[in-house]
Every structure is written in C-alpha cells, then in structure tokens.
C-alpha positions in Angstrom: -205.7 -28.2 94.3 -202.1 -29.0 93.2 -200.7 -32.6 93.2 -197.2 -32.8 92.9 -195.5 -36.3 92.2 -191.9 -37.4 92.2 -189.8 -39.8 90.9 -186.0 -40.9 90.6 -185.2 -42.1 93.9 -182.7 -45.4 94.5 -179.8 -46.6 95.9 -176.5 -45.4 94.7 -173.0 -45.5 95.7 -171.3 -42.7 97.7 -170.0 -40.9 94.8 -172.6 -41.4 92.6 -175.5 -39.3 91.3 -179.1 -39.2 90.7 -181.5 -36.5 89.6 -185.1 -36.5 90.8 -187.9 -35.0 89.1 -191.4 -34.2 90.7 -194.2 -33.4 88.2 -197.1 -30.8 89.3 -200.5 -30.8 87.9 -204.1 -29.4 89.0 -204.4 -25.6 89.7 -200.9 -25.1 88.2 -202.4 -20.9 88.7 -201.0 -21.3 92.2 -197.7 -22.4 92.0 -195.3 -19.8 92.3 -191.7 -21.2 94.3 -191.4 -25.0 94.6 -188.5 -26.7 96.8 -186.9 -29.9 98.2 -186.8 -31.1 101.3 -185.9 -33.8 103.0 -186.6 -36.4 106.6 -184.1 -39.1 107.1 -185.8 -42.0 109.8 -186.3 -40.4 113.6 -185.2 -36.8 112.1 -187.1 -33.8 111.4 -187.9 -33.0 107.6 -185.2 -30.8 106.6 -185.3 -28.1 103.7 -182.9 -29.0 101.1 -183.4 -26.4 98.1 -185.8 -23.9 96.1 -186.6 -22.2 93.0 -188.3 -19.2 92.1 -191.2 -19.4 89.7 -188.9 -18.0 87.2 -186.3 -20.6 88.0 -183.9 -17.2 87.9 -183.0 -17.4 92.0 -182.1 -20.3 93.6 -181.8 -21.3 97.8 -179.4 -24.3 99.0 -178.9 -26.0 102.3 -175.2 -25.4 103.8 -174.9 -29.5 103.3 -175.3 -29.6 99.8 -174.4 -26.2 98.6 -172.3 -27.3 95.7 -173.2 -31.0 95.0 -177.1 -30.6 94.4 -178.4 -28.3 91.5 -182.6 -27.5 91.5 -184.1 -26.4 88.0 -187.4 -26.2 86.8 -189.3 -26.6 83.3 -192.1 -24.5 83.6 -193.2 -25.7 80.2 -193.4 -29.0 81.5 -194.6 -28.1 85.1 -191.7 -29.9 86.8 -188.9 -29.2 89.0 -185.3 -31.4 89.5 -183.2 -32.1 92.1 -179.8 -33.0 90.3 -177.9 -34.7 92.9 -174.0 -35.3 92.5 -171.2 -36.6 94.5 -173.5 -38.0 97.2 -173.0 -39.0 100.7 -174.5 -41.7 103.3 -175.6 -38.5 105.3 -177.9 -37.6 102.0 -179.8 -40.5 102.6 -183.3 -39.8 103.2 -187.1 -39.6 102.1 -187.1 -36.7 99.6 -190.4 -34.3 99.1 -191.0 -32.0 96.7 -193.2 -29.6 97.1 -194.7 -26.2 96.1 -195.9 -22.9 97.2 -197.7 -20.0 96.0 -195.5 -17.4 98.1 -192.1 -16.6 98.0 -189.4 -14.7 100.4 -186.4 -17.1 101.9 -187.5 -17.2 105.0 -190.8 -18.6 103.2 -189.2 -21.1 101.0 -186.6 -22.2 102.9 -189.4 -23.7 105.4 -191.6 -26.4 105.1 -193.9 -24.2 107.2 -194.3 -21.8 103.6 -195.7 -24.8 101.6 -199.1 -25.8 101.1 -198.7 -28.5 98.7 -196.7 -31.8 99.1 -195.8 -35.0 96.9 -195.5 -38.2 98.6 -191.9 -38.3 98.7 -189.3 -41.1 96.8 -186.7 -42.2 99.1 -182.6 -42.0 98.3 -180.5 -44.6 99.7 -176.8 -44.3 99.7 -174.9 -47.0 100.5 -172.0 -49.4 99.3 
C-alpha cells in the first residue's frame, strides 16, 4: 500500500501564496504519476495538476494554468503544489494523490488514481 499525506493548507489573502506538500511512503515501487486535485463544499472533486514520475512533463487545469506550479522530489518521495496569486474561487479541500499509470486522459482523472491522502483544506479570504 501507499499512504500519501499532505500538508500546508491555510487561509490566505487573495493575492497571496502557499505551497503544499504531500509526503508518500509504503510501497513507494508503485508510484509512478502523482497529481492534485481538488472538491470545494457541494462540488465535485476537481483535477487540478500532475507530474510524471520523472517530474519532466507536467498537466494543469485551464483555472490555474499559470499561477500553480507542481514539482516533485523523488529523493524525498514528495510532490508540491506551489500556489501563487490565489483566488476565492481556489478555495477548496486539496488531495494529493498517486498513481502507478500514466497517459493524460489517466492523470488528469481522479478515476486513474488508486491512492489518496486525506486532503488539507485552502481558504482564501480577506
């Protein structure tokens, strides 16, 4: 099994920024793309980026295409989420989580990933 855990959720004022981090451990083996995504209250999670095991190709959602940046440390088996210039509309219950397949059409659904984190919620808000 994998067990993915995040951190470096908060509030923060539009504008501001925050990076989250989620740390994998277990059957590392298995782990080849891990992504993003995202479920803001009464909404359907929504995927927000991905990384290849490499951490050479990268997916974005249209809404933050250009504000978020994922990376990963494969040394350290963990993946970011560097948020900037955020938005009320980002606000939402963030989950990392990892798969051992890869393809966008895999990836860039939450249907393509086996293993999930518990999620750290992002609140912003003047």
């Amino acid at each position: 099994q994998v067990q993915l855990v995040e951190s470096g959720g908060g509030l923060v004022q539009p504008g501001g920024s925050l990076r989250l981090s989620c740390a994998a451990s277990g059957s590392i083996f298995r782990i080849n793309a891990m992504g993003w995504f995202r479920q803001a209250p009464g909404k359907e999670r929504k995927f927000v980026a991905a990384i290849s095991s490499s951490g050479g190709t990268t997916y974005y959602a249209d809404s933050v295409k250009g504000r978020f940046t994922i990376s990963r440390d494969n040394a350290k088996n963990t993946v970011y989420l560097q948020m900037n210039t955020l938005k009320p509309e980002d606000t939402a219950l963030y989950y990392c989580a990892a798969t051992s397949r890869w393809g966008i059409g895999t990836v860039t659904s939450d249907g393509g990933y086996a293993y999930w984190g518990q999620g750290t919620q992002v609140t912003v808000s003047s």
